[in-house]
N, C-alpha and C positions, 0 to 999 in steps of 0.2 A: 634493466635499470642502470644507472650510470654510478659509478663507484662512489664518486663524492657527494653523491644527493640520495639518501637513505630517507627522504618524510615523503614517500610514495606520493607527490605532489608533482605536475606539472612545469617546466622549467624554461620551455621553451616552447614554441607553434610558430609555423611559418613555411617557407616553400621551401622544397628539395637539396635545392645549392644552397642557401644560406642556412640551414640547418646544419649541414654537412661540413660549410666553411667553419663554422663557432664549434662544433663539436669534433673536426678531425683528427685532434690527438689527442681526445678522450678514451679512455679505458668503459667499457661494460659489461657484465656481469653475464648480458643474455643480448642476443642482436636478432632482430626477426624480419625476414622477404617478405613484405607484403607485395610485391610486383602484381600488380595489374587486379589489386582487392581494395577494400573503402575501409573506410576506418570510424566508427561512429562513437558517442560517447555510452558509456556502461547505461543500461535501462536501470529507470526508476519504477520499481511497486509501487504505486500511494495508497493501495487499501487490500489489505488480507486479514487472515485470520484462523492462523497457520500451528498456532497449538490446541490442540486437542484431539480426545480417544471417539474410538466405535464411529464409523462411517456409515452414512443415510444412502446407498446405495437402494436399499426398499423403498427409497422414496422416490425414486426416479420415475417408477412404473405411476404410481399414484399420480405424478404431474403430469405424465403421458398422457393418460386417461384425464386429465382437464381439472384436477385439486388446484387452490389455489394455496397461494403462500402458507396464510392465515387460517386454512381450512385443514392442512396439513400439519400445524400447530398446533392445533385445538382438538386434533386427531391423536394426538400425544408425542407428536414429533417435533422437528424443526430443532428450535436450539436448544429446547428442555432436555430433550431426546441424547443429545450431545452432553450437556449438562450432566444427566445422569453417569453418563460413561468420564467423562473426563474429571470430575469428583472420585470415583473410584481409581481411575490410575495413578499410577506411581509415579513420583516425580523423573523417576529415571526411563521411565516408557516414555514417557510426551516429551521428552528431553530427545532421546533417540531417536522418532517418529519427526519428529518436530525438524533436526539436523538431517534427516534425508530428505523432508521437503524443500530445505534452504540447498541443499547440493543439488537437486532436481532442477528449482531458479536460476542457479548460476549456471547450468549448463545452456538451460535457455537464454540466456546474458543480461541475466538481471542481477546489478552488484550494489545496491541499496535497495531497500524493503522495509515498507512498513508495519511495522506487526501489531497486533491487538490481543489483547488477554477478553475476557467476554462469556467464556466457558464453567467460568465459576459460580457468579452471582453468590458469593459466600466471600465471607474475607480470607479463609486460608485455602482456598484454590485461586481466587483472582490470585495471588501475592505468590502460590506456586507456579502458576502460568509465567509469571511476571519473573521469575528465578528463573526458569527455564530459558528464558530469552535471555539472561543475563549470561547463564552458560554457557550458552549458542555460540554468543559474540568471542570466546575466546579459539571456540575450535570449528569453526567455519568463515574463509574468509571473502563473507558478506557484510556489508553494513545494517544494520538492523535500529529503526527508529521505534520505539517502546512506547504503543498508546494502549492508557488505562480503561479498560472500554466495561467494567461492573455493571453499568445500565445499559447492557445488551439487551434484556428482557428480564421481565417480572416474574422473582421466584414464586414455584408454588408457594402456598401460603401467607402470601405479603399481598396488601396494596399495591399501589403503583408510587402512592404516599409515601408508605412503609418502607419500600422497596428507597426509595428516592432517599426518604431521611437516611437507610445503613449505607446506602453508598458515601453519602457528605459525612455522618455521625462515626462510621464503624471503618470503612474500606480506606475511603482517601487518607484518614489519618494515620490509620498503619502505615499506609504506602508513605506517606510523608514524614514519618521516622524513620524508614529503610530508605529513603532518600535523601534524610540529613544524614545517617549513619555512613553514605556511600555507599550500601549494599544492592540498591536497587538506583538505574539510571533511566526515565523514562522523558520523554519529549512532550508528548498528549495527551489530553482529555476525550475520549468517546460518549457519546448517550446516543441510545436506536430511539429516535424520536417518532413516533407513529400512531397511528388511532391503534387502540386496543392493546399499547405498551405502555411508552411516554410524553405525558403530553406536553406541549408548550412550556408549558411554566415550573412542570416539573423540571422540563429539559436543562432549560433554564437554570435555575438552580443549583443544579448537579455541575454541568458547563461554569456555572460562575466558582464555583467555589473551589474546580480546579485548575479557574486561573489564576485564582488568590493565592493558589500554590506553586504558580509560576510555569502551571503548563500550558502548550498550546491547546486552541478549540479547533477538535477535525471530528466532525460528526457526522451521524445519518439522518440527511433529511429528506421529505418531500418525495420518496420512492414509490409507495402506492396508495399517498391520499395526500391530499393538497391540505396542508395545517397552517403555513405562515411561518416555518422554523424558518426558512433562508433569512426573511427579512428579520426574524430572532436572534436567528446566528449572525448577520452583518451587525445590527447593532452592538452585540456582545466584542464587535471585532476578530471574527472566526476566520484563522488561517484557512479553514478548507472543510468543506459538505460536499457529501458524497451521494450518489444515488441522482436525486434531482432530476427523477422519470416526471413527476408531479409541480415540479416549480413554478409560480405564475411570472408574470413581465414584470411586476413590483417588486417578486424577490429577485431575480435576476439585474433589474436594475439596483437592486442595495446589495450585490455583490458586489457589481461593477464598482460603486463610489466605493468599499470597503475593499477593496481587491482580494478578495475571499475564493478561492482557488474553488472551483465545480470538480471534483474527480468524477468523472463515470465510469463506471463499468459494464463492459459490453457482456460478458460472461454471466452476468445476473439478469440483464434484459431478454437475454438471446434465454437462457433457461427456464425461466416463470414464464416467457411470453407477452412482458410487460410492453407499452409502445418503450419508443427511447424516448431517451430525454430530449429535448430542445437545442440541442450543440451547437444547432450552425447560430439559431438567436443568442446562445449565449458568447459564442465567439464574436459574432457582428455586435455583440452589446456591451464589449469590452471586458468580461467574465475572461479571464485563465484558465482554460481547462484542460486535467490532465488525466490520467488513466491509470486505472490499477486492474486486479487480476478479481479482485476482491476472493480469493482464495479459499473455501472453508467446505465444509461437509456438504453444502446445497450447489455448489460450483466449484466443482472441482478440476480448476483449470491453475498450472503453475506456470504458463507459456505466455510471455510479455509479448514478444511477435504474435500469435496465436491475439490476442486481446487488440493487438494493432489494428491487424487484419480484419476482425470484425466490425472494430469503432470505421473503419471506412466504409466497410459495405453496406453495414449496417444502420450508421448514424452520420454517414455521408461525410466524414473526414477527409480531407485530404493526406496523401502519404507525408508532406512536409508538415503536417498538424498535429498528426499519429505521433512522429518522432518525437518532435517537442513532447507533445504531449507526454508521452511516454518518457521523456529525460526532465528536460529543462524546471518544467512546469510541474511534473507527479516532485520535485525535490523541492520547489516553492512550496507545497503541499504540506511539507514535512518541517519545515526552514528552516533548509538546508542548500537552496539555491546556490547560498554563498560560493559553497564547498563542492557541489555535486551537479550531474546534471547537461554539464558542456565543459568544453576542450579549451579550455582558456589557465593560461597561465596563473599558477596558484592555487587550481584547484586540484581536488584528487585524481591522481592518475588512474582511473577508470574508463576502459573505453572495449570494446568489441573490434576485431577484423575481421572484415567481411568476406566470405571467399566468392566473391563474382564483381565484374565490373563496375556494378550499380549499387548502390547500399541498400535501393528500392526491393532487392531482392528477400530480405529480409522481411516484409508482408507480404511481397507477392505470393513468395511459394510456403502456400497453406501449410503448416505441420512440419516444413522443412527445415527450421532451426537447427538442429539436426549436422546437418550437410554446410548450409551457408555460415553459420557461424565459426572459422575455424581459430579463433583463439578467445578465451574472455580476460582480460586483465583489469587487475583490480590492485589500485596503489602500488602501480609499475609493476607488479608481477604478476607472470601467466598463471594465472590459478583453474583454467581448463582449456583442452586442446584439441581437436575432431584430428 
């Protein structure tokens, strides 16, 4: 980092000698050889869900053997299952658990991350989830964007009703006192909209009322039944819907007029067994789309390369699509575009070097983050090294 520019932001981009002319009797703090490596911008998460206790590792076998999502949930698993364990731990365990997931990321080069609370469906665990994240951000340095996600799933004993009114009535309101207090900083709105959770109009609701509180809509929709949320979520004017295994050419086209960011996730497809989503129609249809790890007990993957690489083989990406995808577009997702995302003067000095000639190498070689990644820096400093 150069001595007189300390707001870990970007100051300059350009070729080799004119870099070197403007900067020759500069002082720096740290100087790094990348000879004969690439230099790409720090990866974007746009969908996880990354606190919380007790791992579903017994449900792996279950889906092997051909469970589906839904059937594994109703089996007494899935996110209750989680739910149950993460209501009992300690704030200082999912705190702990939680920061070695965020150091696992970074080492993968991922330096912004979407995070979601979801794990509670109660107001004094969503709003502990939501601390946790807040404690993250001082001793891990990643960036961490805070969505409120309560209408993960319908607690035992509620409605979907019931369920729908504590989130508006009981949840957001708390949160929106720890939000005017400054205790709590969050970006987004979540609802898992789905047959046999939330429906339409529940979704609806929940989604409006917190954007009445000034947050963004990044939601799940359209994953494994086709309900009509995309063309929901664009008219609401939703920054970003996730999943969209299921979307028809109506909602895809009320993305596109709404410029409503599609995150997929290759890591949830590739795991249920779902088809993929539609990518290439929604790319050719003017849809944004970007990519996350979608991270959590049923996908447990923290590897943004790793998610690259599949969304190509997979959902027939291109390597220049993946990147985006994975920077530019997962930070539109979050709107944080401004700031994050690409190597442009003014924004965060976040970026990865690459140790091989091509930056391509970063999804070619499967699992190998590893090796090719040999520095991550995050607001001009190396904060991991191979």
């Amino acid at each position: 980092m150069l001595k007189n520019f300390r707001d870990g932001l970007i100051h300059a981009v350009g070729y080799d000698a004119d870099i070197q002319k403007k900067y020759c009797n500069a002082k720096f703090d740290r100087s790094l050889d990348a000879s004969g490596m690439c230099i790409v911008p720090g990866l974007v998460d746009g969908h996880t869900h990354p606190v919380w206790a007790g791992d579903r590792v017994h449900e792996f076998a279950m889906k092997l053997a051909g469970a589906t999502y839904m059937e594994v949930h109703a089996a007494g698993g899935g996110i209750n299952f989680t739910v149950d364990h993460t209501r009992k731990a300690s704030e200082e365990q999912l705190l702990k658990d939680f920061e070695e997931r965020l150091r696992r990321m970074l080492r993968c080069g991922t330096t912004l991350v979407e995070c979601k609370s979801g794990y509670g469906l109660d107001v004094e665990t969503e709003v502990k989830m939501l601390q946790v994240m807040e404690n993250a951000k001082k001793n891990v340095p990643i960036d961490i964007s805070s969505t409120f996600c309560g209408a993960h799933s319908v607690p035992k004993g509620k409605t979907a009703d019931e369920a729908a009114d504590d989130v508006i009535n009981v949840q957001l309101a708390r949160i929106k006192a720890l939000m005017d207090s400054g205790e709590l900083e969050l970006d987004s709105i979540d609802v898992f909209c789905e047959k046999g959770v939330y429906d339409v109009e529940q979704t609806r609701r929940i989604l409006h009322a917190g954007k009445e509180m000034g947050l963004l809509i990044n939601f799940h929709g359209e994953e494994l039944n086709y309900l009509g949320s995309a063309q929901m979520g664009a008219e609401l004017g939703a920054t970003a819907i996730s999943h969209l295994e299921e979307v028809s050419d109506e909602g895809i086209a009320a993305m596109a007029t709404s410029n409503t960011v599609a995150v997929v996730l290759p890591t949830t497809a590739y795991i249920l067994r779902l088809r993929a989503p539609p990518v290439r129609k929604m790319i050719d249809g003017g849809v944004p789309v970007a990519l996350g790890s979608d991270f959590n007990p049923n996908a447990f993957c923290l590897s943004m390369p790793l998610v690259m690489h599949l969304a190509c083989v997979n959902f027939r990406m291109t390597m220049n699509e993946a990147l985006c995808a994975a920077t530019l577009n997962a930070a539109a997702s979050v709107g944080k575009s401004h700031s994050h995302g690409s190597l442009e003067v003014g924004k965060v000095g976040d970026m990865l070097v690459i140790n091989a000639p091509r930056w391509e190498h970063l999804i070619y070689q499967l699992g190998g983050q590893d090796h090719v990644i040999k520095h991550v820096i995050r607001r001009g400093d190396v904060v991991h090294s191979n």
